[in-house]
N, C-alpha and C positions, 0 to 999 in steps of 0.2 A: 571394714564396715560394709553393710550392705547396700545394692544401687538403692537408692530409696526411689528412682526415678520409676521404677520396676513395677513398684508397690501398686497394689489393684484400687486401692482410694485412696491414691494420692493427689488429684486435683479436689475431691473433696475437703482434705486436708488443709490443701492451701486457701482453696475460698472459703472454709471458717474462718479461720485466720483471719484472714485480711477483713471478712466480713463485720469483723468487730471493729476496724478502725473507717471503713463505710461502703455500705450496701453495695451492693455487687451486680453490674446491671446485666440483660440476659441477652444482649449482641455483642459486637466486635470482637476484638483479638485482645488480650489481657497479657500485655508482655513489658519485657525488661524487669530494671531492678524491683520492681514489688513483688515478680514472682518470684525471679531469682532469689533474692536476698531475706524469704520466707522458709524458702528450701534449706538455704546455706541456714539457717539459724535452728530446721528440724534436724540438720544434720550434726551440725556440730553445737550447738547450743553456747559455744565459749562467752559469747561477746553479744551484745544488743548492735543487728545488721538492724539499720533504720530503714524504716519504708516512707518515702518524703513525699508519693502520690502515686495514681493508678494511672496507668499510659492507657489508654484503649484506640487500637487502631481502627478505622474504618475505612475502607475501601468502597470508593465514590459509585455511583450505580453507572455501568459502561452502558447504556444508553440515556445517562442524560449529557448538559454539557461539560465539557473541559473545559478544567480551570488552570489557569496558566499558574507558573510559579518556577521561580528561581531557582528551588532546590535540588542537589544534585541527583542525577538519574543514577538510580542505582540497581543491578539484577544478580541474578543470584548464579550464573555463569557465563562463559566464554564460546564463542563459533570462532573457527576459522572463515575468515570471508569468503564469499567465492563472486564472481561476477565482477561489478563494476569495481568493487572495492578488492577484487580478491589478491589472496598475499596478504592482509593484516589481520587482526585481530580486535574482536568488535563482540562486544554484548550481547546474549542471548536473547533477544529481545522479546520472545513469546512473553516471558516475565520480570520485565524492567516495567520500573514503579519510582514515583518520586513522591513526597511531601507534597502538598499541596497546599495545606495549613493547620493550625491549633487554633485550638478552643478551651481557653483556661476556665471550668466551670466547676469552682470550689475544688474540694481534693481530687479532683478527675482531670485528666489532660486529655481530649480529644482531638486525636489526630488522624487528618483525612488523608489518604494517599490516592493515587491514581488508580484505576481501573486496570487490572491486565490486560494484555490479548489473547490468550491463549488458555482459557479454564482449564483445558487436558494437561498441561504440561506443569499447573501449580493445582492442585486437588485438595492443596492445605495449606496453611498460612508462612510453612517453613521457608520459604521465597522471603518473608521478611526480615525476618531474624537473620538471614545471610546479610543483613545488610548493615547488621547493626557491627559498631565500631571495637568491642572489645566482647572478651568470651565472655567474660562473669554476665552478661546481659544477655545473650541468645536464649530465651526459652519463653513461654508464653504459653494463654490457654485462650482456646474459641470458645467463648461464652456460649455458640449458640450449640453446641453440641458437649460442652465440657471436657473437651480433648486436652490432652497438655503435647506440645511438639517441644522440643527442643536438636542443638546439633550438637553432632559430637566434639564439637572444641566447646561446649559449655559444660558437656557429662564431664569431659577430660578436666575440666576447672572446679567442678564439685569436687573431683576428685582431689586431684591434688595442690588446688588454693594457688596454683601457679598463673597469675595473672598475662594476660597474651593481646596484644594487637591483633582482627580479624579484619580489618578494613580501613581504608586511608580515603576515605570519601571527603572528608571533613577533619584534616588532619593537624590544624590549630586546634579545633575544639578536642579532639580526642587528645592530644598531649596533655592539656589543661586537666581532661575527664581523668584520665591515667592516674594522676597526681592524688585524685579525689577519693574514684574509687580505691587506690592502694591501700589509703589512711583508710576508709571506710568499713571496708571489711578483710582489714589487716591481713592482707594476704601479700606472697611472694610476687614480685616479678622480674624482669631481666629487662634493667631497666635503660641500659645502656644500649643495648638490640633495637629496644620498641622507640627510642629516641631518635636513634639514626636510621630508621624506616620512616616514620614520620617528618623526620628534617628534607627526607629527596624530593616528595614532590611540592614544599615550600623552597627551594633553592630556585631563582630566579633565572639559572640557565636550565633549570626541566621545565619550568611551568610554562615559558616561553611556545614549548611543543606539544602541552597538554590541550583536551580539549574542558573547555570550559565548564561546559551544560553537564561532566560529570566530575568535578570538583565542588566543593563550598570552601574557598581559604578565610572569608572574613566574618566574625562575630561583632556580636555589638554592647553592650552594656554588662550583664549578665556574667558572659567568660570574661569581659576584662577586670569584674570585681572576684570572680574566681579567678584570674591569672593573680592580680595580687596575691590573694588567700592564700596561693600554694610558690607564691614568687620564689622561697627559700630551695626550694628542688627547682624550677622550669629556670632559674638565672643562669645557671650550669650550661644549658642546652640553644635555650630561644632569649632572640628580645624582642617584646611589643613594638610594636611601629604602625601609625596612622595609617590609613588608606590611602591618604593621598601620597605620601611619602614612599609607599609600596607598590603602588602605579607609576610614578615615577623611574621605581627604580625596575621594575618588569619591562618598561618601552623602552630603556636606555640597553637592556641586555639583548630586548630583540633588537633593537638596531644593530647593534655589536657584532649580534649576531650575524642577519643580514650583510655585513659590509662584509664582515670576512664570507659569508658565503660566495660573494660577487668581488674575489678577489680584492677588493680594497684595503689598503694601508690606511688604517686609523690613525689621525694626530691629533689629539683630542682638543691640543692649543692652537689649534691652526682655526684661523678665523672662518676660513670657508669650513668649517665640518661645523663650526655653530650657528650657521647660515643655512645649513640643509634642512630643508624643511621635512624631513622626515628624523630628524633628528630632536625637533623639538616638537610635543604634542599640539595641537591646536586650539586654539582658544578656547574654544564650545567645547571640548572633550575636559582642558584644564580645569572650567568653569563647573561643570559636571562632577568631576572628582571634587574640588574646594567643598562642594554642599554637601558632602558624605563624609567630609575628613571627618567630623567631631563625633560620628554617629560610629561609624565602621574603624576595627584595629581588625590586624591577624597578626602571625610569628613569622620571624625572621630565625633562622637556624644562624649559633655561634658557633657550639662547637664541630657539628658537623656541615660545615660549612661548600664541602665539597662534595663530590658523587661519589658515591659508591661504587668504583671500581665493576667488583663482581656484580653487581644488581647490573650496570649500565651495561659490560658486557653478553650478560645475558638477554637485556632486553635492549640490543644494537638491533636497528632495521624491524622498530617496530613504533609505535605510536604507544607509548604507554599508559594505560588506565588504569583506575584504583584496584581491579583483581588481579591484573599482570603488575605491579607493586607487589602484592600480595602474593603472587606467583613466585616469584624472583627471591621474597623475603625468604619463602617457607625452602626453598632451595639452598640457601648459604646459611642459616641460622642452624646447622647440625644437628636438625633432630632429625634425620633419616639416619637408616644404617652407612657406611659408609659404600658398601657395592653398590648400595642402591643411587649412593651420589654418584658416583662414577659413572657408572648408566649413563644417569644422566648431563653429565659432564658430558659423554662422547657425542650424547645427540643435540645441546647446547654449541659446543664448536662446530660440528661438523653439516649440522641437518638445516636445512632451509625450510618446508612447509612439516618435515619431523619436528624443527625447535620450536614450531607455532604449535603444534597437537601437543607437543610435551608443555608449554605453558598453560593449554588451556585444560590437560587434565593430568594432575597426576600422580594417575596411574599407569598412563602411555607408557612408560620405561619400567614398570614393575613388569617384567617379563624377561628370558635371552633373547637377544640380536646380537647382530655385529654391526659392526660400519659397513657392511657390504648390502645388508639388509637397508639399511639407513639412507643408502643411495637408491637403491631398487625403488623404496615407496616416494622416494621424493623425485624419481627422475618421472613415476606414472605418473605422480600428482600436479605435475609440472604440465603434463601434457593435457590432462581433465582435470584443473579446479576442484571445478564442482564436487567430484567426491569426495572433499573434504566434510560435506556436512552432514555424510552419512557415517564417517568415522564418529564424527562427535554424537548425531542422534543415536548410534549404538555402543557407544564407550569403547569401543576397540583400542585396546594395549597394541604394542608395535607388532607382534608375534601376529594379530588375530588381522591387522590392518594388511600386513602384508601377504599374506592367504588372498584379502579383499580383493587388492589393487591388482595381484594375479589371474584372480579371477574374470575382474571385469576387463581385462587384457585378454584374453580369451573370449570371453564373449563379441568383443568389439574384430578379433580378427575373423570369429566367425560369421559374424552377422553382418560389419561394415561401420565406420565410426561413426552412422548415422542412429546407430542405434542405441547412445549414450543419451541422448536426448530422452527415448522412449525408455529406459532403460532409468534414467533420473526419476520418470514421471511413475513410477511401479516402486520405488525405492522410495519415494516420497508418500504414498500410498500405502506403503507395509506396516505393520504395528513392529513399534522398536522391539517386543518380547521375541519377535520372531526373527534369527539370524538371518542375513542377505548369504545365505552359502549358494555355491552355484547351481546347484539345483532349483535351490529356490529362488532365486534369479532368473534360470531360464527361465521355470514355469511361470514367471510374473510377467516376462518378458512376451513370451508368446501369447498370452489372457491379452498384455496390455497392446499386442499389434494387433491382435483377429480385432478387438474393440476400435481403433484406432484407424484401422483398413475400410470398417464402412464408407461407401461413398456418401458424401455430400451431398452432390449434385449430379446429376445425368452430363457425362461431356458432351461438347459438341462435335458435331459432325465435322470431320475435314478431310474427309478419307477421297473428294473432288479435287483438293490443292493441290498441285503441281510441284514436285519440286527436287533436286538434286537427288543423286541415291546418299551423298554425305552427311543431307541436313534431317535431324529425328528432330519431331516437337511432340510434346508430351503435356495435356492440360493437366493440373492439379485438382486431384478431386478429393482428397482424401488428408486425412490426418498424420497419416503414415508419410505420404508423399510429400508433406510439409517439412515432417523433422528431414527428408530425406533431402530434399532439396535444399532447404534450408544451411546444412551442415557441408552441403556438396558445393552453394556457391558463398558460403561463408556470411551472411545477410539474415537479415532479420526475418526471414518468413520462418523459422521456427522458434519465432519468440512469443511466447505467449502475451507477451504484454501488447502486439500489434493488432491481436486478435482476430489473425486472416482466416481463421478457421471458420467462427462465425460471418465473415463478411465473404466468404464465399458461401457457404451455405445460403445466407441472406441475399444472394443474386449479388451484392454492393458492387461485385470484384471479378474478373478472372484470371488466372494466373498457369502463363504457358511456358515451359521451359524450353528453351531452343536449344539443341546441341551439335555442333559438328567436330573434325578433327580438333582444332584449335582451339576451340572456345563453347563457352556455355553462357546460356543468359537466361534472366526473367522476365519474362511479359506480363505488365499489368495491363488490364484494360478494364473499363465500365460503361456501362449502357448510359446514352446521354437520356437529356430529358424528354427530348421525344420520344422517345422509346424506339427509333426507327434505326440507331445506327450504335457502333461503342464510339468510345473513345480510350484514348493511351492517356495511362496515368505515370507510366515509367517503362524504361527497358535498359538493366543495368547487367551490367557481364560479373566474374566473381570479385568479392572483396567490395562491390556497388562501384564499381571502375566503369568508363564510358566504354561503350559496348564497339564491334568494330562496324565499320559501313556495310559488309555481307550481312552482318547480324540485323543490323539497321532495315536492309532491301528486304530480309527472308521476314521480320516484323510487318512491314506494308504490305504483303503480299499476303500475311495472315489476318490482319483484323480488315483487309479486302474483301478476303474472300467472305471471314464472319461477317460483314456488312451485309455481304449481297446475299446471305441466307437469310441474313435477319429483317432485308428488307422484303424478300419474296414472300416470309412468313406474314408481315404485316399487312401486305397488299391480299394476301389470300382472307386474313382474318377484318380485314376492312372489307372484301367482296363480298364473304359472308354477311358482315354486318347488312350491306347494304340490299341485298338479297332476302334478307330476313325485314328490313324495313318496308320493302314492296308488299312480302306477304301481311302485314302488319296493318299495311294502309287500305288495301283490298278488303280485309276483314273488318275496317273501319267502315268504307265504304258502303261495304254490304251490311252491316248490322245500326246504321247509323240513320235517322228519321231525318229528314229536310224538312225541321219545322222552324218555326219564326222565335225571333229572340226580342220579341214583344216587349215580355214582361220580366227578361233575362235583366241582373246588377249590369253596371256599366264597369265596368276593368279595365285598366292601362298596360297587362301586360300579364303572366305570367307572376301567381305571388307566392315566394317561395322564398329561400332565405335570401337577402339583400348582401350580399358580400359584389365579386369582381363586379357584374354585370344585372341589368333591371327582370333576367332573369332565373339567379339564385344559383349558389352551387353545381345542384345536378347538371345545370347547361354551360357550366365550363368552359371555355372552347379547349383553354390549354390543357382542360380534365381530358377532354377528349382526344388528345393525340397519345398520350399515356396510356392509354390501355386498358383494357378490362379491368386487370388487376386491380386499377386507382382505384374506376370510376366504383366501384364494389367497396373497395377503402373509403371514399369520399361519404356512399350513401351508410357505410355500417358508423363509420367515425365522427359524420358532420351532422348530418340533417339528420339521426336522431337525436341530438342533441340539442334540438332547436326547443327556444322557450316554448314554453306552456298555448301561451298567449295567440303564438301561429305556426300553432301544431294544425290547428282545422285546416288550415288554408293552406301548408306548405306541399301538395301536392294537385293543388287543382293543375286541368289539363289545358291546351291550348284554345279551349273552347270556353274558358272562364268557368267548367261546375268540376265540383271536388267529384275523383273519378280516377280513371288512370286513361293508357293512349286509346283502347275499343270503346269509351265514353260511358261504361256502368257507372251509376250513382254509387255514390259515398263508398267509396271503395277505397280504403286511408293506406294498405298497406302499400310499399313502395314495390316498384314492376318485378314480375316473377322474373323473367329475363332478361340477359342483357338488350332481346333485340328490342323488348320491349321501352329500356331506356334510351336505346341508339336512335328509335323512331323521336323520343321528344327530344332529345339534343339537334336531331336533325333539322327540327322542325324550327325548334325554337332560335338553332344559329339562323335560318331563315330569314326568322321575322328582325332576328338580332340587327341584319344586315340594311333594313330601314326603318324611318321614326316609327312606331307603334300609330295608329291612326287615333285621332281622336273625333269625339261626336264635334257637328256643324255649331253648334251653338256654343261651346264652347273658345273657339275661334271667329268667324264670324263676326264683319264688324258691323256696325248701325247701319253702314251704305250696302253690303251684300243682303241684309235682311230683308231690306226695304224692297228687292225686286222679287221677295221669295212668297208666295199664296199660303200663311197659315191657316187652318181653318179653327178656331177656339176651342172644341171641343178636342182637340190632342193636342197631347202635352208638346209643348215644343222643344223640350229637353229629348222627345221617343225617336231615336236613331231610326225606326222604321216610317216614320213621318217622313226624313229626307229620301228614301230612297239611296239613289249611289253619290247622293251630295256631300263628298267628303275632302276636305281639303289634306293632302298630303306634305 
């Protein structure tokens, strides 16, 4: 019979169909049994496949918030880990997705899942149907485009009605499910295989090592009236058991566990081992579980009650998850040719980061190797991790891996093993269509150093410092020089996550490498807050090991000598200033009338923003030790930002009229120069330095008045009335 999947209107097809039992809405994903069991019913037409509701997935908008939820994470493939975690095997995470909730609204089930991370890496919905638990279920349509996705173990179930486990996420529910769909739509399955694949990670000494957050083992109402329903087949296999009674018996295995780890003789009747208080849960934890017993059941495996031999040693020295289950299954259940098992047979016994690639794709062993091969990529891989996650982002078979691992063995003898780092960041940057061959390796290689090589920053001058013909210092300026040093003293300055690159660029940091016969080291240092000197923020030898006392002396001799540059620079750039303030005050001088403040407002000072001191910002003192740089910062960051309200006023000049320091009217923008600002901070520290003077009459008591000659007709408040009568 023909693929009908093929067929050119065949999601038209299906939403007829369904469109008669109700409306069809024009977003989400439209998957599981209504579509499947639409198909199976055009296809083979034998039997009425029931449609019991519409699933529509939705996928939550990734920039609003996350919604938490219990449900297991689940994604649609496997990394080898590299880094902190490297050596296991861990979830593809660009498109790992959980449940997040339903929404039972009439014949419609709406269910939200989480947001991915990675739109490139899922460009269509089929990332969810990986997820789903049995094949007859994978296929579905995007409403918003009319596409129909399905995977090939659900075409293979069209085909041949042979019902199959695809996932053990939720592996009570799916045995239950198993049971359902069989009777359902009466198809074949192997029902003894998909039973004891499902019983391993419900046995009490695996679940002990599982991780939780990608499990679901307990149900609640719903499957335990469906465990009834199909009681006459799952009695065979599972027995129901309470929640609390299956927490119970999960802590007493981990303890078990645990003792024999740490050596201990268990005697179960010995009063001290019912005394151990990790033997028995704690009260609040017991109290905890009581409240869930009557709500929450899962399955306890009978018949297959123990591990699976072949599954457990294939997955020895590993952390196992619902796809490595699934790994493992699709390995010993015989549906490969046999050479092909063999294959992989050799590189299951014998490979260490080969048996991690071979679980997490495979097609790694569909190619010739030998065991000689076998050791070669796992003896490189041992030495650089990290390229493991380019095997996987380009699918590389053993054959095509071992070329790789030659290759960048090569490169690294030519170039130095500082250039795996650079080398990572060009490989992480390539589009996967494009083979990493060594051609095209170098040429990313060399793009990603010329790029890499720009300086930073200008070094400093040290070419004055004195010192051994044994000792070279070398500043860091560069990106290149990061991964270089980096990998040379084994530390974190070629980790992007410390971000030295930016904090040197951004002045924050300097970063000196000291090297002599013996030893190599890093000097960190940073400019303190004055601006006038550094300081040491570290100085660690390789491995971040305490550096030796030569390294220590050749240190103080170098952020010395930086001091003493940096402080002649300061003193030259303060002279200026100050030089620039004279001619400033002279042009004041000269352009400025010696007339009387008669009828001038009465002022207390300088009004401008009220922050440290009476006056404002700009006159900072400690703005003023910092430097040009700031005080430019202060006036673009601060004070134009000042309210509405004393914008008019936030630049009047020492002289109380809004103006700048040569005294032109209403002149609001702030000074063209900086000498311009160094004149009123100078001024203003000045008057900073005594009380502001205030008019005679405001102080002034009844007895000082009374010897003083007002005449009536002036104001006795007119500062010019006293003359130089002013109390300080």
């Amino acid at each position: 019979m023909e693929n009908i999947l093929k067929e050119s209107n065949i999601v038209e097809q299906i939403l007829r169909r369904l469109n008669e039992i109700a409306p069809i809405p024009t977003e989400g994903f439209l998957a599981g049994g209504a579509v499947a069991n639409t198909l199976l019913g055009m296809k083979y037409g034998d039997i009425e496949y029931p449609i019991n509701d519409l699933d529509i997935y939705i996928e939550e908008d990734p920039d609003g918030p996350t919604r938490s939820s219990s449900a297991p994470l689940r994604s649609d493939s496997l990394i080898v880990e590299d880094g902190y975690y490297g050596g296991t095997i861990g979830y593809q995470r660009d498109t790992t997705y959980r449940i997040t909730g339903v929404r039972y609204e009439g014949f419609y089930n709406i269910i939200d899942i989480s947001a991915i991370d990675n739109r490139n890496r899922a460009s269509n919905p089929t990332y969810i149907l990986k997820g789903f638990d049995l094949n007859c279920c994978q296929v579905g349509i995007d409403l918003s485009t009319n596409t129909l996705y399905y995977t090939t173990e659900f075409e293979e179930f069209l085909e041949t009605k042979q019902l199959d486990v695809t996932s053990v996420y939720t592996p009570a529910h799916t045995a239950i499910r198993l049971f359902k769909k069989k009777k359902e739509l009466n198809c074949y399955c192997n029902v003894e295989a998909c039973m004891e694949l499902l019983s391993q990670p419900l046995l009490s000494d695996n679940i002990i090592h599982l991780d939780r957050a990608q499990f679901g083992f307990y149900f609640t109402d719903k499957y335990k009236d469906m465990y009834i329903r199909y009681y006459g087949e799952l009695k065979h296999y599972f027995r129901m058991i309470k929640f609390f009674d299956h927490k119970r018996r999960v802590w007493d295995a981990r303890y078990q566990y645990r003792t024999k780890q740490n050596n201990k003789k268990l005697d179960k009747d010995h009063a001290v081992n019912w005394l151990d208080p990790h033997r028995t849960p704690p009260q609040g934890v017991l109290e905890r579980w009581a409240n869930l017993n009557d709500r929450l059941w899962t399955l306890t495996p009978t018949k297959y009650s123990e591990r699976n031999l072949s599954m457990s040693d294939i997955l020895k020295g590993t952390v196992p998850n619902p796809l490595t289950f699934m790994s493992a299954y699709n390995l010993i259940r015989g549906k490969m040719k046999k050479t092909q098992i063999n294959k992989a047979k050799l590189i299951i016994e014998n490979g260490s980061y080969t048996k991690l690639l071979a679980l997490v794709n495979p097609n790694f062993y569909n190619c010739d190797f030998t065991l000689e091969h076998v050791n070669n990529i796992d003896e490189v891989i041992r030495k650089n991790p990290i390229i493991t996650r380019f095997i996987g982002k380009y699918e590389m078979n053993l054959q095509q891996t071992l070329t790789f691992v030659n290759d960048i063995e090569r490169i690294i003898k030519k170039e130095g093993f500082f250039i795996l780092n650079i080398l990572t960041q060009a490989l992480e940057e390539s589009n996967s269509s494009i083979l990493p061959t060594h051609k095209n390796m170098m040429k990313w290689v060399e793009a990603k150093k010329k790029e890499m090589d720009k300086p930073l920053i200008q070094p400093q001058d040290i070419s004055g410092l004195e010192l051994p013909d044994n000792v070279e210092i070398k500043e860091i300026i560069s990106e290149c020089q990061l991964q270089w040093s980096g990998q040379k003293l084994k530390n974190c300055l070629n980790n992007a996550g410390q971000g030295y690159a930016d904090k040197i660029k951004e002045g924050k940091v300097k970063v000196f490498i000291i090297k002599t016969i013996n030893s190599t080291s890093a000097f960190e240092i940073f400019v303190e807050k004055n601006g006038l000197s550094y300081g040491i923020q570290q100085l660690l030898s390789t491995c971040n090991k305490k550096p030796s006392l030569y390294h220590t002396v050749i240190s103080q001799l170098l952020i010395t000598h930086l001091n003493t540059n940096l402080l002649k620079m300061s003193y030259q750039s303060r002279l200026k200033n100050y030089e620039d303030m004279m001619v400033l005050n002279n042009a004041l001088l000269a352009t400025t009338q010696d007339l009387s403040t008669k009828n001038n407002e009465i002022t207390y000072g300088l009004e401008a923003v009220p922050v440290d001191n009476e006056f404002g910002y700009i006159f900072d003192r400690e703005g003023m030790d910092i430097g040009n740089d700031f005080i430019e910062h202060v006036i673009d960051d601060e004070i134009t930002e000042v309210p509405p309200e004393i914008e008019e006023t936030r630049l009047r000049n020492i002289y109380g009229r809004q103006g700048n320091i040569i005294g032109e009217e209403l002149v609001t923008e702030r000074p063209e120069t900086i000498g311009d600002l160094i004149a009123l901070r100078e001024l203003a520290t000045r008057l900073n330095e005594l009380e502001p003077p205030r008019p005679l009459g405001h102080y002034l008591t009844n007895e000082d008045t009374e010897n003083l000659e007002i005449e009536d007709e002036l104001d006795p408040m007119d500062p010019d009335r006293f003359g130089d009568c002013f109390l300080r």
